[in-house]
C-alpha positions as CSV (number, residue, x, y, z in Angstrom):
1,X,27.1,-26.4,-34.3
2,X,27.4,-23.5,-36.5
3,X,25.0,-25.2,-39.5
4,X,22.4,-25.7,-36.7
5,X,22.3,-21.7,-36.1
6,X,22.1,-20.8,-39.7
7,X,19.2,-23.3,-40.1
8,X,17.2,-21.9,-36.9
9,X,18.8,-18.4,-38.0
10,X,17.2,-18.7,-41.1
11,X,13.8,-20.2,-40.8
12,X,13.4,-17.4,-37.7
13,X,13.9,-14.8,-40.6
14,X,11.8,-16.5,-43.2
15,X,9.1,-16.3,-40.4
16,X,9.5,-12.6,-39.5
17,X,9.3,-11.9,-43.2
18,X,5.7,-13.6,-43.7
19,X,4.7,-11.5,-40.8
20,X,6.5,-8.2,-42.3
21,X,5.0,-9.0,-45.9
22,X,1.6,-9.2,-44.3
23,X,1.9,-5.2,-42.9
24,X,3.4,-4.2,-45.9
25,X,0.3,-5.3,-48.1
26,X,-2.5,-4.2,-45.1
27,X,-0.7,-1.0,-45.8
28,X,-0.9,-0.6,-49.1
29,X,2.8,-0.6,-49.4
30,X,5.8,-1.9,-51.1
31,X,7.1,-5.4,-49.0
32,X,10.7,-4.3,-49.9
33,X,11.8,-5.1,-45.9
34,X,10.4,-8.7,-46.4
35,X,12.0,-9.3,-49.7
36,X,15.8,-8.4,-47.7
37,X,14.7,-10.5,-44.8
38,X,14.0,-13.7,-47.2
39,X,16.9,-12.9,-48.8
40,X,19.2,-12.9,-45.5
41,X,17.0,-16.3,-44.7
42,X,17.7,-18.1,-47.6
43,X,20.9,-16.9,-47.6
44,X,21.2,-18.3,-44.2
45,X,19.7,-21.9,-45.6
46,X,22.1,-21.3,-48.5
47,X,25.2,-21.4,-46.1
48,X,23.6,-24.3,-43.8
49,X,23.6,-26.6,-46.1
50,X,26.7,-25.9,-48.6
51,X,28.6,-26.2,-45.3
52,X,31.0,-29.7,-44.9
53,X,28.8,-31.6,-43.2
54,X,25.7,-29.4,-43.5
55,X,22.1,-29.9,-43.2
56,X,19.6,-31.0,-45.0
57,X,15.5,-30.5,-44.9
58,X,15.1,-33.5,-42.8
59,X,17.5,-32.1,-40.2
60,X,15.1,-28.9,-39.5
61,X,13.8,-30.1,-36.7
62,X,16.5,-31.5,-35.1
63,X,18.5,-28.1,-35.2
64,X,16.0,-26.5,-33.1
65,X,15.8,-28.9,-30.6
66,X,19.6,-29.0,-30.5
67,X,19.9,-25.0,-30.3
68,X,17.3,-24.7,-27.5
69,X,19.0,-27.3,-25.5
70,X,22.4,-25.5,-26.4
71,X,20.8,-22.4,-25.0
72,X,18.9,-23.6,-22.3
73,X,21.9,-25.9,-20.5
């Protein structure tokens, strides 16, 4: 279960980054908040899938549903 989390983990971050690059240019600023956040998110894909047994692209989707049943059950 543990690749599924850094897979959901990691595309969660990934999204808040987007969203945290976006303020950082509508304020004229430096995105250096994204840039750790992508790096903690691929860093998090990074361990996912170097893991025995890990996950691959094709298994994003499944990771989510499996971690949302996991949380909601």
């Amino acid at each position: 279960m543990a690749p599924d989390f850094l897979i959901v983990g990691g595309t969660v971050l990934l999204a808040l980054s987007v969203a945290s690059a976006v303020a950082a240019w509508a304020d004229a600023r430096r995105p250096t908040v994204a840039l750790a956040v992508v790096l903690a998110g691929v860093g998090m894909f990074a361990a996912a899938m170097m893991v025995q047994g890990g996950l691959g692209w094709r298994d994003v989707p499944e990771a989510f549903v499996r971690v949302i049943a996991l949380v909601l059950n």
